[in-house]
N, C-alpha and C positions, 0 to 999 in steps of 0.2 A: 371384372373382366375389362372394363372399360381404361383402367391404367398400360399404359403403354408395357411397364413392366411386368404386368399381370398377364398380358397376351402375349409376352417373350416368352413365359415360362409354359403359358398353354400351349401354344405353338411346340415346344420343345418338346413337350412332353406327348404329346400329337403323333411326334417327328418316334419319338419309342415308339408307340403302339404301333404306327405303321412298321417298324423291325420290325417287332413281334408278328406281326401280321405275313410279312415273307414267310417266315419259318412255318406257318402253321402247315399242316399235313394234311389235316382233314379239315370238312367244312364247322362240323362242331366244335372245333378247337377255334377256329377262326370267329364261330357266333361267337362262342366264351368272352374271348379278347376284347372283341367290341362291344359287346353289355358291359362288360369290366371297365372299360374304361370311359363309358359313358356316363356312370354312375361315379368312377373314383377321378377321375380328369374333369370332363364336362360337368358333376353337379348332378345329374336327373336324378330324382327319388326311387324314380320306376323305369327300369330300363328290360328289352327284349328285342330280341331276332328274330322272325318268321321267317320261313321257308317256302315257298309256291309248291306245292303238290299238285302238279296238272292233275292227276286220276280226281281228285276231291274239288280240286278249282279253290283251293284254300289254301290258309297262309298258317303255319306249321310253326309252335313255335315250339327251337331247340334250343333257347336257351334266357333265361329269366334272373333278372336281379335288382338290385337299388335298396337303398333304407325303408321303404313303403312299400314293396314288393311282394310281401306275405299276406298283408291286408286285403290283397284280392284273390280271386282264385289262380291257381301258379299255372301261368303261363298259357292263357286259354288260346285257342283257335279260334279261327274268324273267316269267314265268306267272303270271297271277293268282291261281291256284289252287294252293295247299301250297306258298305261299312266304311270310315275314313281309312281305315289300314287299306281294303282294298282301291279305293279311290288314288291312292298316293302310287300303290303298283302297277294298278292301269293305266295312267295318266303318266308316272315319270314324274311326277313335282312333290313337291314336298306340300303336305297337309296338316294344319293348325288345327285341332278343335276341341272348340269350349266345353268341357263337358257338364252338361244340365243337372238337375238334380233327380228326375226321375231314372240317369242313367249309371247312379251312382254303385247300382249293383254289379256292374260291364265293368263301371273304369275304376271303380272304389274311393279313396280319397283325393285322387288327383283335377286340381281344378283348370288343368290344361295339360293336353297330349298332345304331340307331334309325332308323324310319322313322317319317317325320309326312304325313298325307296333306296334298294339293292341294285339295280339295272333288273335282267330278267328272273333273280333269285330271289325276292322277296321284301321285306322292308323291315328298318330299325326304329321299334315305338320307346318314346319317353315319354316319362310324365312328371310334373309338378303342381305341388300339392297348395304351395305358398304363395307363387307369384307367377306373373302372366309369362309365357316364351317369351325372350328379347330376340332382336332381331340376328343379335350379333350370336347368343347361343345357338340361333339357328344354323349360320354359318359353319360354326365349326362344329355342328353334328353334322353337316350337309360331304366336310372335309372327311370326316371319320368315317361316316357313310361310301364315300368313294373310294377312298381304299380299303374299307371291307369289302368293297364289291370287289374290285381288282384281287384282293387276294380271293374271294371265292370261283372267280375268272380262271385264274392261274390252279387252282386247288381241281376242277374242273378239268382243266385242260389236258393238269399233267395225268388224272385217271383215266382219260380216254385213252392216252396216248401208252399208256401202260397197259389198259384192255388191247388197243390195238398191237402193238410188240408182240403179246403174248399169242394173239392172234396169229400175225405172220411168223413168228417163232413154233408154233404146232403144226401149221400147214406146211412152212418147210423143213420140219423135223420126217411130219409123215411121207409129203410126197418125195422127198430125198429118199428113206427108206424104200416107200414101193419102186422106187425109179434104180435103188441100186440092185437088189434084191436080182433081178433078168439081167442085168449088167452081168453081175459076177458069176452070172451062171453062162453069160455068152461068153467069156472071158475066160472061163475054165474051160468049156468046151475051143476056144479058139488055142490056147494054149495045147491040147490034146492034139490039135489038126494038127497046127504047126511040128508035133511030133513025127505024124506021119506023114505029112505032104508039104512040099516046099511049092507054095503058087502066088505069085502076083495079089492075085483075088482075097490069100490072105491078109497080105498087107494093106489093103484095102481095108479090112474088115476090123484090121485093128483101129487104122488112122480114123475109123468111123467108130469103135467104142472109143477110144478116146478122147472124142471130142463130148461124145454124150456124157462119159466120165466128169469131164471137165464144167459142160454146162449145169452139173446135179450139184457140182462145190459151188459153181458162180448161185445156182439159186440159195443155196442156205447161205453164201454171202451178203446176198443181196438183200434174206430177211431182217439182217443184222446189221445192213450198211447206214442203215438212216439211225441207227442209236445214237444214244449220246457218245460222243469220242472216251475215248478212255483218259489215262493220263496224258498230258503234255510235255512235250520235253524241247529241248533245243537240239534240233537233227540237221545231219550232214546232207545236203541234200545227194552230193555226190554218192557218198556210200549206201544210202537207201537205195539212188540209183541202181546203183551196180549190184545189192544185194537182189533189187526185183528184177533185173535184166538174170541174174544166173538160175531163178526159179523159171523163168520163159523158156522154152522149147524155141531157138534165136531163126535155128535153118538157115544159117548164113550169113543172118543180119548183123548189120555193124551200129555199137552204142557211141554217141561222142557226148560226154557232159562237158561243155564249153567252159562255165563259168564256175568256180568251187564258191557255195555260200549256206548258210544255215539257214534254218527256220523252226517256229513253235509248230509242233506238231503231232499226232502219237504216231508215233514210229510206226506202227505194225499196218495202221490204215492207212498210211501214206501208203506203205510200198504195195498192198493190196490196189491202191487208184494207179499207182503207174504199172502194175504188173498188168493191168485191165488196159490202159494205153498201150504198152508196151505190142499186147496181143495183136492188139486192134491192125497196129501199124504193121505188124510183120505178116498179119493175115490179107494187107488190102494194098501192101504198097509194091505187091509185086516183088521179084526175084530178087532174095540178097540186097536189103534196103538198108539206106541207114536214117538211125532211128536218134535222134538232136534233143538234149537235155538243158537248156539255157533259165537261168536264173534273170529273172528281172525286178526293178525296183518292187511291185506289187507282187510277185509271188514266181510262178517261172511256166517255161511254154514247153510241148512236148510236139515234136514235128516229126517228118516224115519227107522223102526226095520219091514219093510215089504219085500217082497222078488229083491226088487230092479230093476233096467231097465236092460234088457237084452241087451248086446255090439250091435245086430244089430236094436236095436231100436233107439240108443240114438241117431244119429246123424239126424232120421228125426224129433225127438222130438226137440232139439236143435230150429231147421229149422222153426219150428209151425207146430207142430203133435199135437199139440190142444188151443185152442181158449186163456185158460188160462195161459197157458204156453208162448203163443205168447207175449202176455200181459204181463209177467214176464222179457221175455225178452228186451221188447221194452222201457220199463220204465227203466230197467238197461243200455240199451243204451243211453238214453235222461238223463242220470245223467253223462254219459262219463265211466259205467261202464261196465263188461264183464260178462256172467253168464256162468259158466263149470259145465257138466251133469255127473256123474258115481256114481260107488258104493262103497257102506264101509259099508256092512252087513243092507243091506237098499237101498231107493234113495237118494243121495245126490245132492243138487244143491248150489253150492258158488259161491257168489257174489266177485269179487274182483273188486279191482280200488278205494273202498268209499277212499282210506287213511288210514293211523294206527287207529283200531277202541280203543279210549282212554277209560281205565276204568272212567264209572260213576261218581266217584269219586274224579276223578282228575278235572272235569270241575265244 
């Protein structure tokens, strides 16, 4: 290892397992890889991955290997406490130790182990049988070690976030149902009045289901709005426009898209964020508004000639001060973008992050 070229080629080959390591799926696929390559890359005779089992306060292991690896018992488990596996977990450093010869039943042939920890997932033990740890092997199990952690970070993250989806995907499956369920029964009953009696009151009563109608779709939107985007594509922004201004209920309002230009986008979530804008404005800008669609170099602004958000509102509006708004926001985050609240003789809300939004024209 100590040849310049001999650390081009480890490093390289480093540089694979960490791929390999993105793709993994689960966290045992992830142990695999880096015993695997601990042993077939770095050299260690005896290579494993343990696991932190809080309920036990031990270090689990899922996964065992190296050329000397059978010689001991496969793949034992170990205490946190008054063991170097543990010592290396608790502490965050990496642990060298000599192993004795009364202890050769634990560690078997190997006449020096290392342990490097995981971060909070547990740690990766070697061992050799021949000659003492170098400094420099240290190193580059300390590199391997860090991006196994990272990828058990990520392996991690994305199952939470996969419990959680399915999470808000059940609750606004059921509560939509229990919320439509009296809806469509007011509905049919309001529909029967209307047969019989022409009043005021019932008009009222519709423009009051339909907004409750309205807010049951904005909630199962809303369970779905922080997913991942779907496909991306290069969108008009104009025609998105116009596509989500004619699903709007307008009541008068006038659309102007200023500037014709494109952007990466998935269509369908775009026009759901402006269809949420869209509302916003025609609900709060007062009589027959008009509602300004402008493209700018960072992504583009959606305005309004009504009396604008007052400074101590915006920051809880921001926040989700309303269902729709929420929904604006969340869609602009699952695209990797940011959405800024204020005024310019109106409400203003701009989008930044799509990227230089390119005239129409040029694509």
């Amino acid at each position: 290892m100590t040849e310049q070229g001999d650390a081009s080629r480890l490093l390289e080959a480093l540089h694979g397992v960490t791929r390999d390591l993105l793709t993994a799926e689960t966290k045992d696929a992830a142990a695999s890889i880096a015993v695997e390559a601990a042993s077939d890359v770095l050299g260690f005779e005896g290579t494993g991955l343990r696991l932190h089992d809080p309920d036990r306060d031990a270090l689990v292991s899922v996964s065992f290997g190296g050329d000397r690896a059978a010689e001991i018992t496969d793949g034992p488990d170990f205490d946190v406490d008054a063991t170097p596996h543990g010592e290396a977990f608790t502490t965050g450093e990496t642990v060298v130790h000599d192993v004795t010869p009364d202890e050769r039943d634990t560690f078997g042939p190997f006449r020096q182990t290392m342990y490097v920890p995981l971060g909070d997932h547990g740690v990766l033990s070697l061992g050799k049988t021949d000659a003492t740890i170098t400094d420099e092997e240290r190193r580059y199990a300390e590199i391997l070690a860090a991006n196994a952690a990272a990828a058990l970070d990520r392996i991690e993250r994305e199952a939470q976030l996969r419990a959680e989806r399915a999470r808000l995907d059940e609750f606004a499956g059921v509560a939509s149902h229990d919320l439509r369920n009296p809806l469509n029964v007011a509905r049919g009953h309001l529909d029967l009045s209307r047969e019989q009696f022409d009043s005021d009151h019932l008009d009222a009563a519709d423009r009051a289901l339909a907004r409750m109608e309205r807010l049951v779709s904005e909630l199962l939107t809303l369970s779905r709005s922080g997913q991942v985007v779907g496909d991306t594509e290069t969108v008009d922004l104009r025609d998105v426009a116009e596509d989500a201004w004619d699903t709007v209920a307008t009541e008068g309002a006038t659309l102007v898209v200023e500037r014709d230009a494109t952007l990466v986008a998935d269509r369908r979530r775009l026009r759901q964020l402006l269809e949420n804008l869209f509302r916003n404005s025609i609900q709060h800008a007062g009589d027959a508004p008009t509602v300004t669609v402008t493209a700018t170099d960072e992504g583009f602004v959606v305005a309004d000639d009504g009396p604008g958000i007052p400074v101590t509102d915006r920051k809880t509006i921001a926040e989700g001060g309303s269902l729709g708004l929420t929904i604006v926001r969340r869609i602009a985050e699952s695209h990797g973008w940011t959405l800024d609240i204020g005024n310019d003789d109106g409400a203003r809300f701009e989008i930044r992050g799509t990227g230089r939004s390119a005239p129409a024209s040029d694509t």
